[in-house]
C-alpha positions in Angstrom: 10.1 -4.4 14.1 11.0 -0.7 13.1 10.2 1.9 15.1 6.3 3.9 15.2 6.1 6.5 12.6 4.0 9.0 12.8 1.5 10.0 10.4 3.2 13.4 9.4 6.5 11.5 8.8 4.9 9.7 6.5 3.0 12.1 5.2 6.9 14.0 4.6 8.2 10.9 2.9 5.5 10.4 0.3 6.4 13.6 -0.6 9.9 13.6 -1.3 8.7 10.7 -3.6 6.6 12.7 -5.2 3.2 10.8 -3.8 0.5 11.5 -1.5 -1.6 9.8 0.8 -5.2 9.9 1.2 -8.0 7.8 1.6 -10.0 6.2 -0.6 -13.0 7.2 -2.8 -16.0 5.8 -4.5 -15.0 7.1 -7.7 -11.8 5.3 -7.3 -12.9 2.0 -7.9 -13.2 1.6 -11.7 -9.4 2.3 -11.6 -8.6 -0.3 -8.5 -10.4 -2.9 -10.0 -8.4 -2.3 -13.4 -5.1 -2.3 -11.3 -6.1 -5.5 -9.3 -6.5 -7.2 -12.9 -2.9 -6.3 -13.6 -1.5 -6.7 -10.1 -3.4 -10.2 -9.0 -4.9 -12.3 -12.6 -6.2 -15.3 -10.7 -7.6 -13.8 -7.6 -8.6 -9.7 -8.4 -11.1 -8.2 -6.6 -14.0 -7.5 -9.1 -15.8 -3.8 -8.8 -18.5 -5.2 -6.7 -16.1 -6.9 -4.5 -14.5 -3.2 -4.4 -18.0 -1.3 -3.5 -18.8 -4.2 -0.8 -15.1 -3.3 0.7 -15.9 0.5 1.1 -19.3 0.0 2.6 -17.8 -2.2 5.5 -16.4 1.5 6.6 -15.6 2.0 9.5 -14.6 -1.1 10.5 -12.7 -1.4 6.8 -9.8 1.5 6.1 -8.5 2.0 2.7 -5.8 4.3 1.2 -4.9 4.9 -1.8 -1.4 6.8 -2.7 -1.2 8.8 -5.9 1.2 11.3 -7.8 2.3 11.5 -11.4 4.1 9.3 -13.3 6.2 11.4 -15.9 9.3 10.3 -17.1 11.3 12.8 -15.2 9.7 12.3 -11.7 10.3 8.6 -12.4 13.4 9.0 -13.2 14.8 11.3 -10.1 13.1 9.0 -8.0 16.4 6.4 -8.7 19.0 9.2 -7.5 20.9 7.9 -4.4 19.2 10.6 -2.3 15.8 8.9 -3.2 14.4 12.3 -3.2 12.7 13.3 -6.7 14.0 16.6 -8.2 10.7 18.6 -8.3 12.3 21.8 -9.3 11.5 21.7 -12.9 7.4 21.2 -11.9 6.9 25.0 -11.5 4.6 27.3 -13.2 6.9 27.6 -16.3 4.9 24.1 -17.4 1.6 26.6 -18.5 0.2 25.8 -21.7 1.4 22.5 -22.0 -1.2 19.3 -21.5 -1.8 19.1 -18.1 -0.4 16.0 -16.9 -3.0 14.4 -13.5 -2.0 12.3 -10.9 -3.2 8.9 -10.8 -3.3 6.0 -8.4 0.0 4.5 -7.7 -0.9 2.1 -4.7 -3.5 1.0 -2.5 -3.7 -0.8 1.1 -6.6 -1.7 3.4 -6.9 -2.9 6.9 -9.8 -5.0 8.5 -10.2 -4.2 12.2 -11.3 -6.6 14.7 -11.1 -5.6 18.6 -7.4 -6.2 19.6 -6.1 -7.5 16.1 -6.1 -6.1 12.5 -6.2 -7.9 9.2 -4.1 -6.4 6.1 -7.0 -6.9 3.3 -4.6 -6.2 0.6 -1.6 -3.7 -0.8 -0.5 -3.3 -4.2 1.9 -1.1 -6.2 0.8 -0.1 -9.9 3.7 -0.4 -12.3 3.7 3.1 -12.2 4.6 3.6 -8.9 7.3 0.7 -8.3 10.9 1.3 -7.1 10.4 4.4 -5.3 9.9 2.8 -2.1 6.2 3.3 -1.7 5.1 -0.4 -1.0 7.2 0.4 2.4 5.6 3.5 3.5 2.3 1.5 2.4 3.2 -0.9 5.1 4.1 1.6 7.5 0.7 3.4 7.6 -0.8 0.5 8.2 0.9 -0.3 11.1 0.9 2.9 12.0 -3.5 3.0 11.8 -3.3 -0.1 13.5 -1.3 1.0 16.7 -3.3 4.0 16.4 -6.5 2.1 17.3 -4.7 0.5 19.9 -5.0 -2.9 18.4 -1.9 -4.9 19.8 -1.4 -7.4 16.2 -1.3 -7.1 12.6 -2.1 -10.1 10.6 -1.8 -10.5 6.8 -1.9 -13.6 4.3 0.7 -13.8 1.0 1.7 -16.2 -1.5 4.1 -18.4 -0.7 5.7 -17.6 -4.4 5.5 -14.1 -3.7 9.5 -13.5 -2.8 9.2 -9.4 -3.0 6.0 -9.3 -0.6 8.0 -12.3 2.0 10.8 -9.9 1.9 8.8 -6.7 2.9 7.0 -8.1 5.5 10.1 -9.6 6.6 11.9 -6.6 7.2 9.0 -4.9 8.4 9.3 -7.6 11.7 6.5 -9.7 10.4 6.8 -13.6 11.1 4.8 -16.6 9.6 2.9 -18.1 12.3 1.2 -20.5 10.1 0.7 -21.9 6.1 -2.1 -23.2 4.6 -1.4 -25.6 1.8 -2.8 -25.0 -1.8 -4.9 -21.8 -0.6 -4.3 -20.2 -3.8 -5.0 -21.0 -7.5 -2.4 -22.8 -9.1 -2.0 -24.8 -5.7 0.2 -22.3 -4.4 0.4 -21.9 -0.5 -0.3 -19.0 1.6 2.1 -17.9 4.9 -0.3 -16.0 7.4 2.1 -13.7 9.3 2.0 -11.7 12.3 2.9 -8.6 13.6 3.1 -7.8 17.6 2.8 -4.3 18.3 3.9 -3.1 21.2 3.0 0.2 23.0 -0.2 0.1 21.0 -2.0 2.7 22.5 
């Protein structure tokens, strides 16, 4: 498991990635129900399913990361440094067409007295390779110690090689599988995160 992070450290390294954190909004959901199409075909999460979601608040957290997608930014982020080259973003872009950030990932916990439930994360193709499905991960641990719950439990596809490998790395192990959960007959791995020193 890699160490706690705190939530200004990740605030700092969404940042040098040219992203933000915040939480999420109503008027998101047209846009996360578009992405969910593109990110899960067989099993999205419909608008309703979205507006249920965000009434279960509190006891449902969601987060959305966004930041703009231009060329340029998407391009620094692949330096070996990792950190984008921002200098060019300065006042000197006035009268051009205004370019707005949009929603590059998503993530949302379920909590349930001592354990938490990962409800979902995604990456839009926008936001991929930069590093932000890891920092993603990381604030939700990081919520989930905060509320001193002691485990993190999440569900994936067994076919879903990138997602084994974050969780992986992030100290998750599978704990169980459930055959043919998913459409197509594909399996799911429920895996489980201890934390400890949750406060």
């Amino acid at each position: 498991m890699r160490p706690p992070v705190s939530q200004d450290a990740l605030a700092a390294r969404f940042a040098e990635r040219g992203a933000r954190l915040r939480e999420m909004a109503w008027t998101d959901i047209p846009r996360l129900a578009q992405l969910e199409r593109e990110a899960f075909a067989d099993d999205a999460w419909s608008a309703q399913s979205w507006w249920a979601e965000l009434a279960g608040r509190p006891r449902r957290e969601y987060v959305v990361v966004t930041g703009r997608s231009t060329p340029d930014v998407a391009d620094t982020l692949d330096e070996p440094d990792g950190k984008p080259d921002l200098a060019a973003e300065t006042d000197d872009t006035a009268g051009t067409d205004a370019i707005e950030e949009e929603i590059l990932g998503y993530a949302g916990l379920d909590h349930a007295g001592d354990t938490a439930d990962v409800m979902t994360i995604a990456i839009a193709p926008a936001g991929r390779r930069r590093g932000l499905g890891t920092l993603l991960l990381d604030t939700l641990v990081t919520r989930t110690r905060a509320r001193g719950e002691h485990h993190l439990l999440l569900e994936v596809r067994a076919d879903n090689t990138a997602a084994l490998a974050l969780y992986g790395r992030a100290g998750f192990t599978t704990s169980t599988t459930r055959r043919r959960y998913y459409p197509g007959d594909v399996d799911a791995h429920v895996m489980r995160l201890t934390l400890e020193g949750a406060s």
